[in-house]
C-alpha positions in Angstrom: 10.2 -57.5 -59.0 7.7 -56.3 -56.6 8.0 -53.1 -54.1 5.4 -51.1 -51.8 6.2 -47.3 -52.1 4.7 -45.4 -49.0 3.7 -42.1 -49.3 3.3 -39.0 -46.6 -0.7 -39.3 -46.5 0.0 -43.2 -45.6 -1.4 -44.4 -49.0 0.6 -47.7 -50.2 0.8 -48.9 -53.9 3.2 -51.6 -55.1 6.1 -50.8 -57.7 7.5 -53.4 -60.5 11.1 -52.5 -60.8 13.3 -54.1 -63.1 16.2 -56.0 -61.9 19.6 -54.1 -62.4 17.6 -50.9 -63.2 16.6 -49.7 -59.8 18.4 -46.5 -59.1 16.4 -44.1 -61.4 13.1 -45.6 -60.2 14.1 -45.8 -56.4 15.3 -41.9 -57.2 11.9 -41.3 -58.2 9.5 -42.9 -55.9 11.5 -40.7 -53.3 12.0 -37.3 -55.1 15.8 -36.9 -55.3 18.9 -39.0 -53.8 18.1 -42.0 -51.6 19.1 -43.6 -48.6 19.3 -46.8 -47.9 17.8 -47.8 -44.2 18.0 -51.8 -43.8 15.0 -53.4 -42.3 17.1 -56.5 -40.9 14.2 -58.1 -38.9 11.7 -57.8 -42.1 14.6 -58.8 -44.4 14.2 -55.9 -46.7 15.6 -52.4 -47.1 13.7 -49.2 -47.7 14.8 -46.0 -49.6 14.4 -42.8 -47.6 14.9 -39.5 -50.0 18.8 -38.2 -48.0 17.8 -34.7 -48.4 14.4 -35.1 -46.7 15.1 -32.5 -44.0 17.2 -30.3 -46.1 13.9 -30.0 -48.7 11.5 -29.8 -45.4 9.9 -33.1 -46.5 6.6 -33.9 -44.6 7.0 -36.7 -42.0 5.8 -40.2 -43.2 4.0 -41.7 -39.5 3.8 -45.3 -41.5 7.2 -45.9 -42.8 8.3 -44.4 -39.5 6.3 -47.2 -37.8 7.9 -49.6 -40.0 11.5 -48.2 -38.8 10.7 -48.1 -35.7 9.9 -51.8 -35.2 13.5 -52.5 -35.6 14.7 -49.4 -34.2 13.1 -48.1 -30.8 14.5 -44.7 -30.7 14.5 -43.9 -34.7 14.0 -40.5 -35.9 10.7 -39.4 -38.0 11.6 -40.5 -41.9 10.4 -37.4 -44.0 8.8 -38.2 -47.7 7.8 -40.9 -49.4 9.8 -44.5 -49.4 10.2 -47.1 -51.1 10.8 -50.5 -49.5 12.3 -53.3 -51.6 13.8 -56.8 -50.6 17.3 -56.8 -49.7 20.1 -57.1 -52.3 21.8 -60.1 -53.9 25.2 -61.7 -53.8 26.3 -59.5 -56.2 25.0 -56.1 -54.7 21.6 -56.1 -57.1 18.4 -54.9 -55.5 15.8 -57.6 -55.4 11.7 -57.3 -55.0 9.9 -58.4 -52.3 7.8 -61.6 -51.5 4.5 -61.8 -51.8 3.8 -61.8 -48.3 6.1 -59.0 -47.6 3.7 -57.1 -49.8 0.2 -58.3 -48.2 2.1 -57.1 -45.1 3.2 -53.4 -46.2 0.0 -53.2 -47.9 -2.4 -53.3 -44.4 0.3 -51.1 -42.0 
């Protein structure tokens, strides 16, 4: 399954995760616990590392963009993210569609 991880410096590079083994890699591509922040309009969620401000994480201006879109008055995300598709029936993290990714890919 496919995800777009977005870095500080505003690079983007898509992310094959497997499904049903997503937490270590999400945990990764954010540098410690994550956070989920639901993107309801784009119908996917991104991962936020929870500790961002506690670890003085720099701000990330394009998934902040991104949040902002469905949320007006949303605070500065700190770190790198991750943004997956939603989950499944049965809680399960799945990948993004391919135009999803063209999408994340030009912000």
């Amino acid at each position: 399954m496919k995800a777009v991880k977005i870095t500080t410096d505003g690079g983007k590079e898509v992310v094959e995760l497997e499904y049903g083994e997503v937490l270590r890699p999400l945990q990764e591509a954010v540098g410690g616990y994550i956070e989920l922040i639901s993107l309801r309009h784009f119908v996917a969620d991104m991962w936020v590392n929870e500790d961002g401000r506690l670890h003085h994480l720099a701000p990330n201006p394009v998934a902040t963009q991104l949040w902002a879109r469905e949320n007006p008055n949303a605070e500065k995300l700190l770190g790198d993210v991750i943004v997956t598709g939603p989950s499944d029936e049965h809680g399960e993290t799945l990948g993004l569609m391919d135009d999803q990714v063209a999408f994340l890919l030009a912000l």
